[in-house]
BAVO-212280 format. One line per 5 residues: number of its first residue (from 0); their letters; for each residue x, y, z of C-alpha. Coordinates in Angstrom, 3 decimals. Layout:
% residues N
NUM> a> X,Y,Z ~ ... .
% end
This chain:
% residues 552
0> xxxxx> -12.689,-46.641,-23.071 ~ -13.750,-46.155,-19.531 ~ -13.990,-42.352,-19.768 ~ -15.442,-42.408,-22.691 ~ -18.467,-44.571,-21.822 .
5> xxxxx> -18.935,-42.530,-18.337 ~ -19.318,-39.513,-20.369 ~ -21.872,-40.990,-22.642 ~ -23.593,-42.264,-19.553 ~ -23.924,-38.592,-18.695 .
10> xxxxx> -24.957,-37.540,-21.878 ~ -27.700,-40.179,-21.988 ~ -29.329,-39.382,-18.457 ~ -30.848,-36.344,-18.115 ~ -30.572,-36.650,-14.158 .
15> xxxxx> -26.904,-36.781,-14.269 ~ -26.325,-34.193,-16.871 ~ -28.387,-31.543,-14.253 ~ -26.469,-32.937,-11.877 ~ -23.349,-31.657,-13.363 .
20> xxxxx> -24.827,-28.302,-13.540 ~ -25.576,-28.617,-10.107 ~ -22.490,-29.586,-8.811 ~ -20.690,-26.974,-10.957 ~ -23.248,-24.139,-9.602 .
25> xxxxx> -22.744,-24.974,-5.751 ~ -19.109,-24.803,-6.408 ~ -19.140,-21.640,-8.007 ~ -21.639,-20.009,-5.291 ~ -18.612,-21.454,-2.800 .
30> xxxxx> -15.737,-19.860,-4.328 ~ -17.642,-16.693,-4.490 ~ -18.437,-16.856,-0.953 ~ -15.079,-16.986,0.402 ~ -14.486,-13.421,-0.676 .
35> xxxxx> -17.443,-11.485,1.865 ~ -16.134,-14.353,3.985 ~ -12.870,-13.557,4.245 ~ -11.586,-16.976,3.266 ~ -10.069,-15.667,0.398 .
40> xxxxx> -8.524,-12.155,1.051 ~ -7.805,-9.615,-1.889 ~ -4.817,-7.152,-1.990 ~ -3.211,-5.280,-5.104 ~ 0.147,-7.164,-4.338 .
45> xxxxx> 1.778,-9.079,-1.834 ~ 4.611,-7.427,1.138 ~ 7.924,-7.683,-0.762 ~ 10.704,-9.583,1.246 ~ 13.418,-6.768,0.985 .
50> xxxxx> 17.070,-6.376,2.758 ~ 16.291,-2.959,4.044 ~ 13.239,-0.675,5.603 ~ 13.298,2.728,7.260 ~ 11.927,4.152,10.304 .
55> xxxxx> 10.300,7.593,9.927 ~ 10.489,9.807,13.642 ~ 7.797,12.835,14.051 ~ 7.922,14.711,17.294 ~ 5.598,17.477,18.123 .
60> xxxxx> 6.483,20.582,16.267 ~ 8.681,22.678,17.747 ~ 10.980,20.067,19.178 ~ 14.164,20.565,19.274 ~ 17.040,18.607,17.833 .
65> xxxxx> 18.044,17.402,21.314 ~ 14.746,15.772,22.101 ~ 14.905,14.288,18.309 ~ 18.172,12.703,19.010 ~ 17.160,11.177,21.957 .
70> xxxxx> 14.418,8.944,20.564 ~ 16.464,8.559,17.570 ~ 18.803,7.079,19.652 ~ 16.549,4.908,21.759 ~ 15.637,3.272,18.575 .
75> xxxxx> 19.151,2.864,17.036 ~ 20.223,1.084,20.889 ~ 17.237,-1.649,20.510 ~ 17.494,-2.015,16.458 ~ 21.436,-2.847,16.537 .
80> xxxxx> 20.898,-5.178,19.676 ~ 18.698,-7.711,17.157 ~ 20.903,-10.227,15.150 ~ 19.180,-9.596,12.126 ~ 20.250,-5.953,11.704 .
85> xxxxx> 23.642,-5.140,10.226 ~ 23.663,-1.545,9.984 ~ 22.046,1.508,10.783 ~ 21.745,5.414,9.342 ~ 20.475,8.308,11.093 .
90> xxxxx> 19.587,11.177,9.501 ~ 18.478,14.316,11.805 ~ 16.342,16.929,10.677 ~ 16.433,15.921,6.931 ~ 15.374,12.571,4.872 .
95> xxxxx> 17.505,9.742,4.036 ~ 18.708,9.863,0.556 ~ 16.041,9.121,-1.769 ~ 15.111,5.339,-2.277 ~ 11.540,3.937,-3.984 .
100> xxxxx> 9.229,4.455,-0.982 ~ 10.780,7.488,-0.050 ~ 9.699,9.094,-3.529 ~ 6.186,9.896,-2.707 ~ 6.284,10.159,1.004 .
105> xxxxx> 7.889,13.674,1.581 ~ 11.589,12.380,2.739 ~ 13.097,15.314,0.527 ~ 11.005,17.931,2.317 ~ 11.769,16.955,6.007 .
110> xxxxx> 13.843,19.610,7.457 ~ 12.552,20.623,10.994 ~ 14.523,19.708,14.385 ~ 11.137,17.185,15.022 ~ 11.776,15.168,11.921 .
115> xxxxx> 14.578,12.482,11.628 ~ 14.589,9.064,9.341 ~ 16.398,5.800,10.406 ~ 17.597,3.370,7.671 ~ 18.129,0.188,8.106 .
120> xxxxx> 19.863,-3.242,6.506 ~ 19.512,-6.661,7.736 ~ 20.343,-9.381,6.765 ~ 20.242,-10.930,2.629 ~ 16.767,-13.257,2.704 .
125> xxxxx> 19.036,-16.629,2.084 ~ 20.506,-15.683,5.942 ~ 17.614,-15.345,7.675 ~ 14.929,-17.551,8.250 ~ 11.933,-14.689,8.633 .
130> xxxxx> 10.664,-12.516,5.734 ~ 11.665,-8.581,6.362 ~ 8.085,-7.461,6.920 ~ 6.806,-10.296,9.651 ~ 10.927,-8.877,11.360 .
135> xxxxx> 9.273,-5.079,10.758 ~ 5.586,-6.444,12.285 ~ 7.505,-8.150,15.689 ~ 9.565,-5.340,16.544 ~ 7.326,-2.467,15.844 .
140> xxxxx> 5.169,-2.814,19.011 ~ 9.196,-2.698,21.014 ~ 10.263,0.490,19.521 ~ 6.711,2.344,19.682 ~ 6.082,1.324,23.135 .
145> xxxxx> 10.066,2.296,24.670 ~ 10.973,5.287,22.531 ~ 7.860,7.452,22.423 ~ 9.011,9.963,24.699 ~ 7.938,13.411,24.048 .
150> xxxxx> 5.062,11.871,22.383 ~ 7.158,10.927,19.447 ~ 5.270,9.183,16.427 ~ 7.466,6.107,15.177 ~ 6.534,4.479,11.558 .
155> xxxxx> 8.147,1.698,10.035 ~ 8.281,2.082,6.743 ~ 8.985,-1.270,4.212 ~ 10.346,-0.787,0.509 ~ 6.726,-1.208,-1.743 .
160> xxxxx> 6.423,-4.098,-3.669 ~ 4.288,-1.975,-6.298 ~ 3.992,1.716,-7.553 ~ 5.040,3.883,-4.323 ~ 2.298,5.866,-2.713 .
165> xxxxx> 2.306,8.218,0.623 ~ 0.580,5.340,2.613 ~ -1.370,2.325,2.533 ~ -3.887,3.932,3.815 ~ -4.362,7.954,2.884 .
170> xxxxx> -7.705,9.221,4.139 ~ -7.912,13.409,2.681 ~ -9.886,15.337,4.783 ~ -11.504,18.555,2.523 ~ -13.722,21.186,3.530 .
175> xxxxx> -14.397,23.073,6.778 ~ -14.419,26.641,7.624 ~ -10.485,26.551,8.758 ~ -8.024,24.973,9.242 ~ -7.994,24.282,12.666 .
180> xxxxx> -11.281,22.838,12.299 ~ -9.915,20.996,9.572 ~ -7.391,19.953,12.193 ~ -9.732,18.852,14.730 ~ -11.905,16.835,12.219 .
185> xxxxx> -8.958,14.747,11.141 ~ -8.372,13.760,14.834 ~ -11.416,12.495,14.906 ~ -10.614,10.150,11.851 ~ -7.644,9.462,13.368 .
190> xxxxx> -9.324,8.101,16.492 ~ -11.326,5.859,14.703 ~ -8.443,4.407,12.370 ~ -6.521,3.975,15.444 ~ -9.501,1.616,16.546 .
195> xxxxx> -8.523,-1.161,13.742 ~ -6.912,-4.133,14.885 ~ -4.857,-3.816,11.710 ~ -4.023,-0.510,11.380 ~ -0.873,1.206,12.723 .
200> xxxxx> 1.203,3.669,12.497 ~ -1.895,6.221,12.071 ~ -0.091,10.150,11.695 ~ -2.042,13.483,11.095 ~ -0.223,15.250,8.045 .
205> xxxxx> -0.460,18.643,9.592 ~ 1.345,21.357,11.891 ~ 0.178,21.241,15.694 ~ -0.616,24.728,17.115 ~ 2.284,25.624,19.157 .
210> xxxxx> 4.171,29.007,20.579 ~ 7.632,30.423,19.378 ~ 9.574,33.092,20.259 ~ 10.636,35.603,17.885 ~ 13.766,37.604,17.952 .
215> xxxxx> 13.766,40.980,16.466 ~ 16.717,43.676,16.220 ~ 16.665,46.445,17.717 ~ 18.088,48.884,15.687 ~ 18.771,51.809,17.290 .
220> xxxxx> 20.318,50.100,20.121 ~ 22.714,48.058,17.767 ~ 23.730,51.799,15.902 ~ 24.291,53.574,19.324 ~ 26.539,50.694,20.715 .
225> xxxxx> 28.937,50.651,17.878 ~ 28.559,47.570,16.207 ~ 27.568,46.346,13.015 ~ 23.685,45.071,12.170 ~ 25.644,42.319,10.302 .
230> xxxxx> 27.848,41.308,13.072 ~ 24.905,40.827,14.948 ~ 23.322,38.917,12.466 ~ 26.014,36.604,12.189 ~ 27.168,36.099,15.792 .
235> xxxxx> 23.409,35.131,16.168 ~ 23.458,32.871,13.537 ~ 27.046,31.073,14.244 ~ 25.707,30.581,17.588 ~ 23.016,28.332,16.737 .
240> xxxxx> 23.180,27.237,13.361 ~ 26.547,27.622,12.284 ~ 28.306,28.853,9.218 ~ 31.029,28.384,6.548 ~ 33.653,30.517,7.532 .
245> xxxxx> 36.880,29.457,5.404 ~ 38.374,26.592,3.795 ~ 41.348,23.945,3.949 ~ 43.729,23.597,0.771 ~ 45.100,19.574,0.407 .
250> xxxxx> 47.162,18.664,-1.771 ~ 45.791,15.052,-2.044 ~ 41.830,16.471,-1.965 ~ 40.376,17.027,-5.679 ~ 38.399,19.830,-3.730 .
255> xxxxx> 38.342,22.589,-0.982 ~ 37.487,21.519,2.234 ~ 35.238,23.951,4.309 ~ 35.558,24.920,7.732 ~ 31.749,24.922,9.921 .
260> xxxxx> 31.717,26.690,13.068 ~ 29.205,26.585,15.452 ~ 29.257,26.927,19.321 ~ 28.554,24.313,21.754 ~ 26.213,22.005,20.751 .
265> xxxxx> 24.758,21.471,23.081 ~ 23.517,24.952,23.943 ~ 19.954,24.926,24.723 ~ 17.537,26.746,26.663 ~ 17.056,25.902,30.129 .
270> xxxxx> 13.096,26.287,29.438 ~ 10.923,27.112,27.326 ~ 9.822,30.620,27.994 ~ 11.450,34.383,27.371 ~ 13.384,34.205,30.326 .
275> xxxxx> 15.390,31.461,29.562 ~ 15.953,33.107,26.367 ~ 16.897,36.393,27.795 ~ 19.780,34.435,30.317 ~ 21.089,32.927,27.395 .
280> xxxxx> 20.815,35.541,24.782 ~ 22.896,37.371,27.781 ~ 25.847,35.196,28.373 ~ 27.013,35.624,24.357 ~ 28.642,39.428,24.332 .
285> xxxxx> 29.999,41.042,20.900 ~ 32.601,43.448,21.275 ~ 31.994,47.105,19.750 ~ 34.514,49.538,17.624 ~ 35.464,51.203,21.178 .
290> xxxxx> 36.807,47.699,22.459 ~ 33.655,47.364,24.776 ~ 31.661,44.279,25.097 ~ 28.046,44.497,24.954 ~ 25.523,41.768,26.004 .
295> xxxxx> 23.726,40.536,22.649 ~ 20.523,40.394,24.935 ~ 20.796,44.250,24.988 ~ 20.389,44.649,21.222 ~ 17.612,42.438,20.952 .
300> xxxxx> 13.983,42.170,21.787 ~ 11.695,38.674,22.049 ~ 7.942,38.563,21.182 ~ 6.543,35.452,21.572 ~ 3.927,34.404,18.773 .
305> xxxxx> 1.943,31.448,17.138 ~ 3.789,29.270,14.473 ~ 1.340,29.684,11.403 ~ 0.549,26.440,10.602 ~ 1.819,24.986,6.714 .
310> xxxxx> -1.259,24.837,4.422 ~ -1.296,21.365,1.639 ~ -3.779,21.302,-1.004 ~ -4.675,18.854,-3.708 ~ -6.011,19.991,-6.848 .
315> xxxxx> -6.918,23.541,-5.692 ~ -8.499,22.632,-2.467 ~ -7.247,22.355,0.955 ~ -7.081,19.546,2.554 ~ -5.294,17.641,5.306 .
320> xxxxx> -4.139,13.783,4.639 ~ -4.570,11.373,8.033 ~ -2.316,8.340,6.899 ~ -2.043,4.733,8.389 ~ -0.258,1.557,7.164 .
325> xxxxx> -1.503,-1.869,7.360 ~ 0.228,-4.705,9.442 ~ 0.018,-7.648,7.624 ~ -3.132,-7.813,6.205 ~ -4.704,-6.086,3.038 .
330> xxxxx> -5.901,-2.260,2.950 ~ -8.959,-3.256,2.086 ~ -10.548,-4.692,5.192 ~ -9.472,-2.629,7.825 ~ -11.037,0.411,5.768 .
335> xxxxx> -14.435,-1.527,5.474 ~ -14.449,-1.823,8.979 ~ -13.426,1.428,9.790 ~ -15.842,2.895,7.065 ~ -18.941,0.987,8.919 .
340> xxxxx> -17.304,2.962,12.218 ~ -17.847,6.260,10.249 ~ -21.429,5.495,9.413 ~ -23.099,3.905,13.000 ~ -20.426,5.049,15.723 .
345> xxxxx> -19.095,8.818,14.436 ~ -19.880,11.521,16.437 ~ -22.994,12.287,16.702 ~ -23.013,16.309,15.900 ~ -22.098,14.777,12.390 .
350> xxxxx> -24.514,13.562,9.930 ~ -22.759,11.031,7.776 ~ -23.974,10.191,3.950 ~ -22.565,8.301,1.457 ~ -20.931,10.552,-1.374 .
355> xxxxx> -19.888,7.215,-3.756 ~ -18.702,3.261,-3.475 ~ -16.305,4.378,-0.502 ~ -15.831,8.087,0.287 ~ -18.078,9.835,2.989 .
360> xxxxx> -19.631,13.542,3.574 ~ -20.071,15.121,7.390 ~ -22.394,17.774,8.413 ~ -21.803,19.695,11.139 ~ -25.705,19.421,13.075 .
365> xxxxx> -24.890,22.868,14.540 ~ -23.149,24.351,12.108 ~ -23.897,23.177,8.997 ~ -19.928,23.048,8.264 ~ -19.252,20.775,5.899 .
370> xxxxx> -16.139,17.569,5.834 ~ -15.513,15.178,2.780 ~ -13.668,12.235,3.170 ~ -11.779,11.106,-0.158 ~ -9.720,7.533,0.259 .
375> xxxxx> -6.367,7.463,-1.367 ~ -3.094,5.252,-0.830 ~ -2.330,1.761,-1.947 ~ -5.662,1.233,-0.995 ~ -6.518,3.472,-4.556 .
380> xxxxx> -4.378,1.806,-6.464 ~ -5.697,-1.439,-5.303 ~ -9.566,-0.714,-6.198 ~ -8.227,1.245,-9.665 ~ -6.296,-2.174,-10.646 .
385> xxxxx> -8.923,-4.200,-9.866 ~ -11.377,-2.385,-11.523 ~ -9.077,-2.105,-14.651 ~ -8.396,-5.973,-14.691 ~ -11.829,-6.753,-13.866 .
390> xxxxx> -13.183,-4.478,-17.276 ~ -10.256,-6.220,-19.371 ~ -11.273,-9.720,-18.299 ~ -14.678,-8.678,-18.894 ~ -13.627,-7.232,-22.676 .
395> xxxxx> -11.844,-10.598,-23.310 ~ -14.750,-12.664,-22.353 ~ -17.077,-10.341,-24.784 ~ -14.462,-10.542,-27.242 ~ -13.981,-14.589,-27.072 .
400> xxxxx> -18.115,-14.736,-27.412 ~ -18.348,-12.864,-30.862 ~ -15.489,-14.625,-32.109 ~ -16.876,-18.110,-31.399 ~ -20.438,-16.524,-32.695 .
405> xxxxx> -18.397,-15.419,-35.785 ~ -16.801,-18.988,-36.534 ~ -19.834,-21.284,-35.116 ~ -22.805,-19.012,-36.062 ~ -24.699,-19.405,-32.815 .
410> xxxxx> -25.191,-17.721,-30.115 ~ -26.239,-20.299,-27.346 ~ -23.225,-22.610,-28.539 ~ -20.400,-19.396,-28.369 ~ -22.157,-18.530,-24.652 .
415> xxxxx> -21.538,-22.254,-23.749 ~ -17.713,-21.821,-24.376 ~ -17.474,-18.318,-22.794 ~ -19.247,-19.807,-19.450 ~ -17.334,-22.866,-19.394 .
420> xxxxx> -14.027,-20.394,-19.465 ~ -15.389,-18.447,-16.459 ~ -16.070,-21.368,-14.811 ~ -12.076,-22.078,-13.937 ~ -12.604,-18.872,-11.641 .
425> xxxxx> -13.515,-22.059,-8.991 ~ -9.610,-23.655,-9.559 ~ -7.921,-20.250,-8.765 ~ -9.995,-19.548,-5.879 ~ -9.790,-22.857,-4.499 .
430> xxxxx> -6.032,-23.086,-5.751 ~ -5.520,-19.716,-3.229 ~ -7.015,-21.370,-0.696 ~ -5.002,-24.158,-0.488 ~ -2.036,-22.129,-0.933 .
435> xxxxx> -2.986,-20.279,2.727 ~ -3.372,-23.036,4.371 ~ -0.047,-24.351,3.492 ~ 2.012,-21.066,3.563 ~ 2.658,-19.468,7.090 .
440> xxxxx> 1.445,-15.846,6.202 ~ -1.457,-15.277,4.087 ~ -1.376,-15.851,0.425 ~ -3.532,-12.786,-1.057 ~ -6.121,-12.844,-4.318 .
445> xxxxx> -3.572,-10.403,-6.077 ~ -3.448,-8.173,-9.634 ~ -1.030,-10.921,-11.177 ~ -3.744,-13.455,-10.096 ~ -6.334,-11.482,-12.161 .
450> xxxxx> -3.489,-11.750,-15.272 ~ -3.249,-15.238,-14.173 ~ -7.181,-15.727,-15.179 ~ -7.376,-13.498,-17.777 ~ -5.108,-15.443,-19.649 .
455> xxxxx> -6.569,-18.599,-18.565 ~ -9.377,-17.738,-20.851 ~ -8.068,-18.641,-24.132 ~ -6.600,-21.955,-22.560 ~ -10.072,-23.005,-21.722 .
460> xxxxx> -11.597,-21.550,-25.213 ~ -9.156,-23.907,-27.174 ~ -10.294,-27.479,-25.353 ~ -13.503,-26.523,-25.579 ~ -13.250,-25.905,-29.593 .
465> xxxxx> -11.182,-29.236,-29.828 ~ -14.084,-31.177,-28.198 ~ -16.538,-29.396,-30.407 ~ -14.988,-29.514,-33.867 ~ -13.875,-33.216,-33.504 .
470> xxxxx> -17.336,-33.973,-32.236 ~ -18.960,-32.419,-35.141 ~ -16.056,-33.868,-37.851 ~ -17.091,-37.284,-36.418 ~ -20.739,-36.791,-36.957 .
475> xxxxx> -20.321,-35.566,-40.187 ~ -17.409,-38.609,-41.100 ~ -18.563,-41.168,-38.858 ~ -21.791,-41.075,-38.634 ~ -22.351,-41.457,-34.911 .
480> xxxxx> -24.758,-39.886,-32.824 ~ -24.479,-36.348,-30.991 ~ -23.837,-38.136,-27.543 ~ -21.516,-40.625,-28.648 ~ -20.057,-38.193,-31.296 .
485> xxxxx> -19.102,-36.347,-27.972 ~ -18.732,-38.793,-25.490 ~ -15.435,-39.977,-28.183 ~ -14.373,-36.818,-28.985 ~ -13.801,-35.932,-25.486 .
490> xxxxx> -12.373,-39.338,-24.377 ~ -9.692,-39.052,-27.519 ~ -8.663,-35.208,-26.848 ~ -8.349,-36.321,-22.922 ~ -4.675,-37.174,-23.374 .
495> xxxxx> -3.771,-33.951,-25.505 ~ -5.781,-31.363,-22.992 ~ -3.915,-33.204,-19.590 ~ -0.620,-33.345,-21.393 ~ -0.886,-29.316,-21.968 .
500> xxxxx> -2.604,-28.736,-18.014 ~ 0.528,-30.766,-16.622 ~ 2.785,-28.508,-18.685 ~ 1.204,-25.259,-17.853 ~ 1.348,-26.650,-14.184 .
505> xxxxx> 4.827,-27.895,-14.181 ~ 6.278,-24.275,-15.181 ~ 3.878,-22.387,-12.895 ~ 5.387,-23.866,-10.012 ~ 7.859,-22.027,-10.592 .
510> xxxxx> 6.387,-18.867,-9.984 ~ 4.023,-19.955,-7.164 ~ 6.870,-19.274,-4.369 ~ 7.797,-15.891,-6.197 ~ 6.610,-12.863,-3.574 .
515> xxxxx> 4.844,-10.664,-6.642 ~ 4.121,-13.449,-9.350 ~ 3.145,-15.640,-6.729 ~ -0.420,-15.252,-7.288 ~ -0.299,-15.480,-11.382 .
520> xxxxx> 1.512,-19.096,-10.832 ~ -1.125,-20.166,-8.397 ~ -3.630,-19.308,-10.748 ~ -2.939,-21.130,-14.058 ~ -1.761,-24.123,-11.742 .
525> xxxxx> -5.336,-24.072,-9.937 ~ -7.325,-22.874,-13.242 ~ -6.031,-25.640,-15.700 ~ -6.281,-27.899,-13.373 ~ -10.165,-27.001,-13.382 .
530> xxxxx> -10.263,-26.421,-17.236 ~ -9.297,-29.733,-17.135 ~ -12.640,-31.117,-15.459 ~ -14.229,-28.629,-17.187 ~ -13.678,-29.798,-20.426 .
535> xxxxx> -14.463,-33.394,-19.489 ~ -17.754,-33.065,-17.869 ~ -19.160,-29.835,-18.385 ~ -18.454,-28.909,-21.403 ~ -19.784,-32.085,-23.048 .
540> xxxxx> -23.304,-31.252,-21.268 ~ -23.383,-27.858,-21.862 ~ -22.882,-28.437,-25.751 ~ -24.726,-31.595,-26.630 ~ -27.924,-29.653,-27.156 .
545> xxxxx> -26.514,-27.032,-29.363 ~ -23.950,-29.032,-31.732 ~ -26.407,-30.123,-33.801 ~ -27.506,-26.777,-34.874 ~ -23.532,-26.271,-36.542 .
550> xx> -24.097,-29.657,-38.384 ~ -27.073,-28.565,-39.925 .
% end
């Protein structure tokens, strides 16, 4: 056979056989290098292709619900004018109801006048011909850049294609003698987020210093005008927020149906100062047990007085988050980037040290106050999962080695087997490579790629123990030499080890187009592929110096 007597060709010159490991070492040192390179980008799991996202609106604290529904509706106007978008929900002052992104970003605790959520459908993926998140990337820029008014901060929000978290991106912010100087250090991490090409959507997670007015009764007034401290109350309270004051028997309703009352809606202050308050305060009159009416402004006075601020803590500590999404590219390198930012171009009353692998400490040069900088998000869970696959591929290997030690009783032959299964790291790197060049967005390094590999292990352990057992049974049967022993033994098991790669290909393209098992598909298809050269030309080199150790 013609494969079998290249082989043995190999096996016979030394200059080929180093050649081998040659050629095998400069393509490993390549597919290694495309990772600092950025050829091959890494990212916990692809976007997920999904029917609906949300739009998250945060105006300045102490907005009011007028200015909210403005923008709100500024966005709605542009959003139902594209062909893609069916419908559209607004929700004012509170979340949307609960869906799997919205579980860890807050949406049940929004309930200020400056807070409002959008949700929106488009169209089912067969009916389009553009994935949901490039739709969310092109019309971002549109709504950000016509409906910011009153400084409004727009996110789009996509449905996760993994475990939910607040952000891609969550930078905590601990330490510092208060929390306004809390405050002001997260702006300045929010500055230099904001500087990433692929960052958007940047937000501070905490409550802007601002002035309100606050109404107190007066009581002695309210007593000597004849009326009622809870007619006041309420009169104040119907006025602007409304209450439940009866309800509507039907026969046809399985419940009662309540009446809300609330004056004009659109009663708002003319300004924003006491005055204005005063005029309209004055124009709503309650009548007293004498039949007289008395101005409410009369019963009332108005201090005006800083909003204390809402305090978040994580584990004991305060702490403010500064969180920022990613637009179409993995959390990872924009954080690099922006972590190199932190250490040569911060500002310079800060002295910056490294407190671990990615978070950061800042002293104050004047005041010795002191900032930590903690990285959470997707970004987390990224790092965690590929740390956690990374140890488990590493057990497997380990594991693999002692059992070939146990069943071959050497060492060099068992690390032979356990290098030439690494070695298929090339075919999924390569195989990922390919697969962005011929895909229109980029096709990531992801966790189910990692599975992929890990499992691709045992594939490549099993031709290797075919080639080595046969070899050895036809030494021991035959009679033939080491090199020809293996030179035959991998020429006969040729047809065997394709017929199994072409299977395990076959049903991996199946997953190769899916949006989360994309990656594991990609990699068996690429790694057997490799295990398949593998076994044919290194393997037979790496072994023929250590097989006859087993025979004897």
């Amino acid at each position: 056979m013609k494969l079998e007597k290249f082989i043995y060709s190999i096996l016979e010159n030394p200059s080929k056989s180093l050649m081998i490991y040659l050629i095998t070492l400069v393509l490993f040192i390549l597919s290694v290098l495309t990772f600092p390179t950025e050829i091959t980008k890494a990212k916990m799991l692809p976007s997920k292709d999904s029917d609906t996202f949300s739009v998250y609106v945060d105006l300045k604290d102490g907005s009011s619900t007028s200015q909210t529904k403005e923008v709100t509706s500024c966005i709605s106007q542009i959003l139902i004018n594209k062909e893609l978008v069916t419908d559209i929900s607004v929700f004012i002052a509170e979340g949307q109801p609960l869906d799997f992104a919205a579980l860890v970003k807050q949406s049940a605790l929004k309930d200020k006048q400056s807070q409002a959520e959008i949700m929106v459908n488009i169209k089912k993926a067969s009916q389009r011909d553009i994935q949901s998140y490039n739709f969310v990337s092109e019309i971002r820029e549109e709504l950000q850049k016509r409906c910011s008014q009153y400084d409004a901060n727009i996110k789009l929000i996509e449905l996760p294609a993994g475990p939910p978290v607040l952000a891609s991106i969550v930078a905590e912010i601990y330490g510092g003698d208060s929390f306004e100087n809390r405050r002001e250090f997260a702006e300045k991490v929010a500055a230099i987020l904001k500087k990433q090409k692929t960052l958007v959507d940047v937000d501070i997670m905490a409550d802007e210093a601002y002035n309100k007015f606050e109404i107190k009764l007066d009581n002695n007034k309210i007593i000597q005008s004849g009326i009622s401290l809870e007619q006041v109350k309420n009169s104040i309270y119907l006025a602007y927020e409304g209450l439940e004051i009866a309800v509507v028997n039907e026969s046809d309703k399985q419940s009662q149906i309540p009446i809300f009352l609330r004056l004009n809606e659109n009663r708002i202050f003319k300004s924003n100062d006491k005055e204005a308050i005063v005029e309209e305060f004055s124009k709503l009159k309650l009548i007293n047990k004498h039949g007289f009416t008395v101005p409410l402004s009369e019963l009332i006075s108005i201090k005006k007085v800083q909003k204390e601020a809402t305090l978040t803590s994580k584990n004991l500590a305060s702490m403010i988050n500064v969180i920022a999404e990613t637009n179409k590219d993995s959390q990872i390198y924009p954080l690099l980037d922006a972590r190199n930012d932190f250490l040569e171009n911060f500002d310079d009353k800060y002295e910056v040290t490294k407190a671990d692998m990615l978070n950061l400490e800042f002293t104050n040069k004047l005041t010795n106050e002191k900032f930590k900088l903690v990285w959470d998000g997707e970004l987390k869970v990224t790092i965690d999962t590929f740390i956690d696959l990374g140890g488990a591929f590493i057990i497997a290997l380990v594991l693999i080695f002692f059992l070939m030690v146990v069943y071959y009783k050497s060492f060099a032959l068992s690390g032979g087997i356990v290098l030439a299964s690494f070695i298929s790291i090339i075919g999924v790197i390569f195989a990922h490579i390919i697969m962005d060049l011929i895909t229109s967005d980029t096709f990531y390094l992801t966790a189910t790629s990692l599975i992929g590999f890990i499992g691709l292990i045992g594939i490549n352990s099993r031709n290797s123990t075919l080639i080595i057992d046969f070899s050895k049974q036809l030494v021991e049967e035959k009679g033939l030499s080491i090199n020809e022993a293996i030179a035959k033994a991998t020429a006969t098991r040729s047809k065997p080890i394709i017929l199994t790669v072409l299977t395990m290909v076959f049903a991996s393209t199946l997953l190769a187009t899916d949006a989360v098992f994309g990656g594991l598909g990609v990699a068996l298809i690429g790694g057997t592929l490799i295990s398949y050269i593998v076994s044919m030309f290194f393997v037979p080199v790496i072994i023929k110096n250590h097989l006859n150790k087993i025979i004897n």
